[in-house]
DOBAVO-373697 format. One line per field, with one value per residue (C-alpha): x, y negated, z; residue number from 0; residue in one letter. Coordinates in nm, 2 decimals, always signed. Each point is the difference from the previous one (the first is absolute). Layout:
<senus>
x	(X:...)
y	(Y:...)
z	(Z:...)
n	(NUM:...)
res	(A:...)
</senus>
This chain:
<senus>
x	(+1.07:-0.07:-0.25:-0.16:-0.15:-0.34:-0.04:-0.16:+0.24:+0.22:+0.33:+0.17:-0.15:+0.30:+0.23:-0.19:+0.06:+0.38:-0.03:-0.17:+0.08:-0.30:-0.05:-0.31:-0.21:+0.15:+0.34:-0.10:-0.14:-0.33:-0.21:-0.26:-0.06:-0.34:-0.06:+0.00:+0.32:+0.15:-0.06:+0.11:+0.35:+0.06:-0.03:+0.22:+0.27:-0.01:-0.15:-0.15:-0.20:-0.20:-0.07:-0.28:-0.28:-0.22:-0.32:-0.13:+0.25:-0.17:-0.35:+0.21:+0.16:+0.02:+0.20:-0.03:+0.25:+0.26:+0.33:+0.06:-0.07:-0.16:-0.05:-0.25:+0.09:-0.34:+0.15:+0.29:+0.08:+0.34:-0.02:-0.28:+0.25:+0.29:-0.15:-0.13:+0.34:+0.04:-0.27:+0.05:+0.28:-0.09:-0.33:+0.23:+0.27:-0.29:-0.14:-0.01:-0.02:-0.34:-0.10:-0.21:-0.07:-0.13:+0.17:-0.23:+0.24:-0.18:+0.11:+0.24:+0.14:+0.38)
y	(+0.58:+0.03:+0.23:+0.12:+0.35:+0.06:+0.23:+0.27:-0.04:+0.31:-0.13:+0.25:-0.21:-0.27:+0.24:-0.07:-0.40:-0.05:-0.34:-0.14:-0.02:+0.20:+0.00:+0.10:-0.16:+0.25:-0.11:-0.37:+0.10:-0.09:+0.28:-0.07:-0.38:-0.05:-0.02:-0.37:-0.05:+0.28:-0.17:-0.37:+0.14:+0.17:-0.31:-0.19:+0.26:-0.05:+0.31:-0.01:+0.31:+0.22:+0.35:+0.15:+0.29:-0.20:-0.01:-0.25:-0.26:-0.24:-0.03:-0.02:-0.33:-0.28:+0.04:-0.29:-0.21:+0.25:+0.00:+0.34:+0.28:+0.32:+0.34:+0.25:+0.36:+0.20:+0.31:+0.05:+0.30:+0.03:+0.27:-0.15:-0.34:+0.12:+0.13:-0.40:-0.12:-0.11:-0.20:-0.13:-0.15:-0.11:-0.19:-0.12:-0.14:-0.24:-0.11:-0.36:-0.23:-0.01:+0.31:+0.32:+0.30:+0.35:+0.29:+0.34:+0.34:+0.28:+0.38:-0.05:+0.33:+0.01)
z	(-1.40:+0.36:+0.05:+0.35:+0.05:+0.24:+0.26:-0.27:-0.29:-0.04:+0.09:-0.30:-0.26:+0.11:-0.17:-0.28:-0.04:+0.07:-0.20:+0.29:+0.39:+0.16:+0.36:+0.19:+0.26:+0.27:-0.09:+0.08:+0.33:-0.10:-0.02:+0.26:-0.16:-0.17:-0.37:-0.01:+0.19:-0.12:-0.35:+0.16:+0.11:-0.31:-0.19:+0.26:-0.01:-0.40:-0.10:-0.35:-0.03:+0.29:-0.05:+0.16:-0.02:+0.23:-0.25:+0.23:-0.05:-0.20:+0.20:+0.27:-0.10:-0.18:-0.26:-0.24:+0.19:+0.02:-0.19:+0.05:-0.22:+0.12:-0.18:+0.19:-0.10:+0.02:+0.17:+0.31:-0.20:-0.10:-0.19:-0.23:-0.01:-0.06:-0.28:-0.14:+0.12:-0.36:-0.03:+0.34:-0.07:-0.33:+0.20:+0.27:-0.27:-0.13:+0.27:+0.05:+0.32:+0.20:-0.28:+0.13:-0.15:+0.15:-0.20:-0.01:+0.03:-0.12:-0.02:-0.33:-0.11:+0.05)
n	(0:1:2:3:4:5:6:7:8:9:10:11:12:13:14:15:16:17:18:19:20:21:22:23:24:25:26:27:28:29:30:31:32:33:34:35:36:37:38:39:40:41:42:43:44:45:46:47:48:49:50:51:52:53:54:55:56:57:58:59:60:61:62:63:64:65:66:67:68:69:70:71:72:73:74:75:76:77:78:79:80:81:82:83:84:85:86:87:88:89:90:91:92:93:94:95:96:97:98:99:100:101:102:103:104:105:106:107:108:109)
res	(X:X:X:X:X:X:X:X:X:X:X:X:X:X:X:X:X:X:X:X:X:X:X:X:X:X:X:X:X:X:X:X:X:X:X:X:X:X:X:X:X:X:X:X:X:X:X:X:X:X:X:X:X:X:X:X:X:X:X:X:X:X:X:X:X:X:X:X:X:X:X:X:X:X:X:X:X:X:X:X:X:X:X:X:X:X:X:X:X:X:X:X:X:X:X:X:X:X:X:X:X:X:X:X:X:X:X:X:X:X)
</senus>
């Protein structure tokens, strides 16, 4: 899968999803794009999933019509993440096209 990393995803959690190409919005050049064409060009350029901590997201934007799937981590932490990086990439596995979920990351105990 083709998956596309927002400006407030911990870049490290790539390492953890080498079945799928990751790239981040930096990478693409488009960091300073807005939400909606951030989300347009990601869909053009054949992303399938868009990861993202923006909480916002989704009163943001429309998101009915859109074929890409987005998962909202609820922290930038990476030290929380990397320890849900499991279920993260269980969640991300299943996603389906157009699918949203937000994914909560707690303090787990290592």
């Amino acid at each position: 899968m083709k998956i596309l990393f927002d400006q407030g995803t911990p870049v490290p959690l790539r390492q953890h999803l080498p079945e799928h190409s990751v790239a981040t919005v930096y990478e693409q050049g488009w960091s300073d794009w807005s939400n909606g064409d951030l989300l347009q060009a990601a869909e053009e350029a054949g992303y399938s999933l868009f990861v993202t901590t923006d909480q916002n997201l989704r009163y943001q934007q429309n998101l009915h019509e859109r074929k890409i799937a987005i998962v909202v981590l609820l922290s930038t932490s990476w030290p929380r993440i990397r320890l849900h990086v499991d279920d993260i990439r269980e969640i991300i596995n299943g996603m389906g096209s157009g699918g949203y979920i937000e994914i909560p990351i707690d303090a787990k105990s290592a």
